[in-house]
N, C-alpha and C positions, 0 to 999 in steps of 0.2 A: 638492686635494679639490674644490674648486671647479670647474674643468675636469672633472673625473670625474663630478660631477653635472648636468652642464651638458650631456653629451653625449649624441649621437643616439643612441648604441649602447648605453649604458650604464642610462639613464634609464629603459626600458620594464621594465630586469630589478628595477629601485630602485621601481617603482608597484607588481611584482607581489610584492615579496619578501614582505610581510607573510601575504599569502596562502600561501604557500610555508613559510614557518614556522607556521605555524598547522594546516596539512596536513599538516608534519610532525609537530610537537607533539601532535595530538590524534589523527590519524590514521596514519600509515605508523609512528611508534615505537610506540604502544599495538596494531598488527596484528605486528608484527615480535615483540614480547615475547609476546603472543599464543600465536604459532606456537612460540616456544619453549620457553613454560609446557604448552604441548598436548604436550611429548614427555617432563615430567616429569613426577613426582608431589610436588605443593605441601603440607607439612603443617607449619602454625605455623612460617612462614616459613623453612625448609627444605626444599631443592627438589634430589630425586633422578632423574637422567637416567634414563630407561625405553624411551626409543626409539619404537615405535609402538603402544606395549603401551595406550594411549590408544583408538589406535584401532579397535585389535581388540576391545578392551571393547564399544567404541560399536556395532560390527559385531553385534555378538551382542546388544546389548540392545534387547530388544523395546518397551519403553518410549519409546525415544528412534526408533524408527520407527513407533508410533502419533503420536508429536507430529507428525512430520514428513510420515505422511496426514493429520493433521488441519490443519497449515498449509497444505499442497499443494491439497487441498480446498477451503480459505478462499480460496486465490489466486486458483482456477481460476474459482470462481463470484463471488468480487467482479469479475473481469475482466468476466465475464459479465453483470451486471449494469451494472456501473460504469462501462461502455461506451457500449453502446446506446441506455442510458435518457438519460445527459444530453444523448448527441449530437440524440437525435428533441427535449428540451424546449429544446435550444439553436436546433434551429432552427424552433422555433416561438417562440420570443424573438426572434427573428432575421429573422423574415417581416414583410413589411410589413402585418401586418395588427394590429387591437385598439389601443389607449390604449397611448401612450408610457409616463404616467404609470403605468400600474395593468402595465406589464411591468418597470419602473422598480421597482418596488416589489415586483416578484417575485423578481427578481432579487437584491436582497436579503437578501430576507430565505433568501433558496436560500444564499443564503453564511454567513447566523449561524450555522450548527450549527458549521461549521470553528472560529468565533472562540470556540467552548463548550470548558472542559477535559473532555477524556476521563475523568479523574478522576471527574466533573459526572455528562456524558453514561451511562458504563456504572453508576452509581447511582441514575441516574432510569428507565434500560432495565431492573435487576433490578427495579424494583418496578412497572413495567407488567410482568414478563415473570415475576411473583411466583406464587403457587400457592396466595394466597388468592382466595376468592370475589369481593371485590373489587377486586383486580388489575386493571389495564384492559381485558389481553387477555382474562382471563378471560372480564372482562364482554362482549367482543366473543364469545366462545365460546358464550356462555349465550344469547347472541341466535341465534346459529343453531343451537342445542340439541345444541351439544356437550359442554356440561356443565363443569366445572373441570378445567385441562389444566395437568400439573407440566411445564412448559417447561422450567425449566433442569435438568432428573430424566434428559430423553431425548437421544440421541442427536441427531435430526435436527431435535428444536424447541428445542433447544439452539444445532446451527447455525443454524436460522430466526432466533432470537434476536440472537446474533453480524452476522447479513447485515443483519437491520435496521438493527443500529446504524450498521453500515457504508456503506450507504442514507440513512442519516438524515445523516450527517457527510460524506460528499464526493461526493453529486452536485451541490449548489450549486457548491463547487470544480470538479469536470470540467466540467461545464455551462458555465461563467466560461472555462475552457480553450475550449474547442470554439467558444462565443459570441465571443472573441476571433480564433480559426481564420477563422473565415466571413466576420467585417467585411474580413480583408484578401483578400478574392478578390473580383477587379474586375467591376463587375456588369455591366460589358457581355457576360461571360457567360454570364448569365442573359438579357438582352436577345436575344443571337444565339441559341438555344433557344426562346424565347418564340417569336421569327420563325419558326423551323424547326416552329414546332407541338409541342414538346415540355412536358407538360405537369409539374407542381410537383411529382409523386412523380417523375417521372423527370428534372427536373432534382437532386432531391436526390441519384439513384440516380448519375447519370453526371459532375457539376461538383461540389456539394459535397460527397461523400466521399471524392473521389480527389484533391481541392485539401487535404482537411483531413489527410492521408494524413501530414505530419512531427507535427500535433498528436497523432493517433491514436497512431502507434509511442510517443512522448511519455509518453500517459498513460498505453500498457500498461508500459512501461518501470517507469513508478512505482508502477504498483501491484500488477507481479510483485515489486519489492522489499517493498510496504508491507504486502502480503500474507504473506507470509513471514515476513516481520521484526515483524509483529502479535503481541503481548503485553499491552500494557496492557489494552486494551477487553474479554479474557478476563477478564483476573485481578480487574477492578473489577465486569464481569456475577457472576461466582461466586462473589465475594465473598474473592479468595484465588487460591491454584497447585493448588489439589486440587480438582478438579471429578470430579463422577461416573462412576467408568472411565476418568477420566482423555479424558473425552469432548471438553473443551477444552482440554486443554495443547497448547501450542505448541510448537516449536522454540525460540526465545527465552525462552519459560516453564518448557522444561526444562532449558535452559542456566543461568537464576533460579534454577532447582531445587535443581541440582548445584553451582554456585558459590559462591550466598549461604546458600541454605538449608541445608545438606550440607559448607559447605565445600571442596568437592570442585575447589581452583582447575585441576588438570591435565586429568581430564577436561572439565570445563567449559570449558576454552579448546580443545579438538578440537573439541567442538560445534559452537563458536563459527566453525572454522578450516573446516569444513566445510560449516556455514550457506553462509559465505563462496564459497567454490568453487562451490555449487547453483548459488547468484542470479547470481553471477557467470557461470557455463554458462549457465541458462538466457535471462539480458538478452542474453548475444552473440550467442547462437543466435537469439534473435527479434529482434537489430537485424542480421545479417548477413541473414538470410532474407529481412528487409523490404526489403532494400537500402540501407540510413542509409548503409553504406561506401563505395557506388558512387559513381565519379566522375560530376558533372552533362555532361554532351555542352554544350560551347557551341552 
């Protein structure tokens, strides 16, 4: 036993094993039962084979593909947002310009909303985003005499509401990403540019964005999953799974729906099994497109 622990070959699989069980355990058993509860029908723990009679349901039901423009949606425009915005304040954190201290300090506090529970967070967003007169937003309305606005009533200030939070909770995290990205690119590259006459927008345009190119894939990577797989921040803004037309249910909130609320463990786990395959297409497709695959050229 002792020789078996001891040895070169044996050793690397004995550090990783815990993690190996653990991925099994919580991960590939709980996706494998999964896929096998999505082909029956679960009722008070009797489980009859059905084959794909799951998914033809899921096909036809119109409900489970508003959730699923309504996550897709969410994706598209936190990527959009959730990109841009931290990379431009990262690198003005990141310029040599202004107080250490007072960027020191921004930086911080850019990161408290992550360390806030969402729980928290979507409880204190329905009551700025509330439909009394003095709700916050409101009062931001009533200053530019727009009067009292039912934000979580409508459709699109509904999603405003949703982006916000999304805004409020992880651009300090991406921001911290990208701030991180930029200290490691050697500044004699910026140096040999300065010389060449190239000035600070277009060193950002030509050195730091194509250096920060594995952080970028990175963080769209996680946030076509966190997009997608968003539930909670809805269910705590509307106070619940039932929002107006169904204007914020998610994919995840319809799988909630169908599972816990409904009972419905067979359908519920197609959902699930389907989620699954989307995010999964769509991360491959946008890490093979990037080149993440490519071999580097020595």
């Amino acid at each position: 036993m002792k020789q078996l622990l001891y040895s070169k070959r044996v050793a690397p699989y004995v550090f990783i094993l815990p993690f190996l069980i653990t991925l099994a355990v919580f991960w590939v058993v709980p996706l494998g039962r999964s896929f096998v509860m999505s082909t029956q029908e679960v009722l008070y723990g009797q489980a009859t084979f059905i084959g794909a009679d799951n998914y033809a349901r899921l096909w036809r039901d119109e409900i489970f593909w508003k959730a699923m423009f309504n996550s897709m949606r969410y994706m598209v425009l936190t990527i959009l947002l959730l990109v841009p915005i931290p990379l431009v304040l990262a690198a003005l954190v990141n310029a040599k310009i202004g107080s250490p201290r007072v960027k020191a300090f921004f930086k911080a506090s850019m990161f408290v909303p992550a360390l806030t529970s969402v729980v928290v967070a979507g409880i204190v967003f329905r009551l700025i985003f509330a439909e009394s007169d003095s709700a916050m937003m409101n009062q931001v309305a009533e200053f530019f005499g727009l009067g009292p606005v039912r934000w979580l009533r409508g459709d699109l200030t509904g999603l405003a509401a949703l982006l916000s939070l999304a805004l409020w909770r992880w651009t300090g995290v991406n921001m911290m990403y990208f701030v991180a990205g930029m200290q490691s690119i050697p500044s004699e590259y910026y140096e040999a540019a300065s010389m060449d006459g190239a000035g600070k927008f277009r060193q950002f345009l030509l050195i730091t964005v194509p250096n920060l190119k594995p952080t970028i894939v990175y963080v769209v990577t996680i946030s076509i999953y966190g997009g997608l797989a968003m539930f909670l921040e809805s269910f705590m803004l509307y106070a619940g799974n039932n929002s107006p037309n169904n204007q914020g249910l998610t994919v995840v909130g319809y799988l909630y729906r169908k599972g816990i609320e409904e009972n419905d463990l067979g359908f519920a786990s197609a959902v699930g099994v389907v989620l699954l395959v989307i995010v999964m297409t769509i991360n491959l497709t946008y890490l093979v497109a990037s080149g993440t695959f490519k071999k580097q050229e020595a």
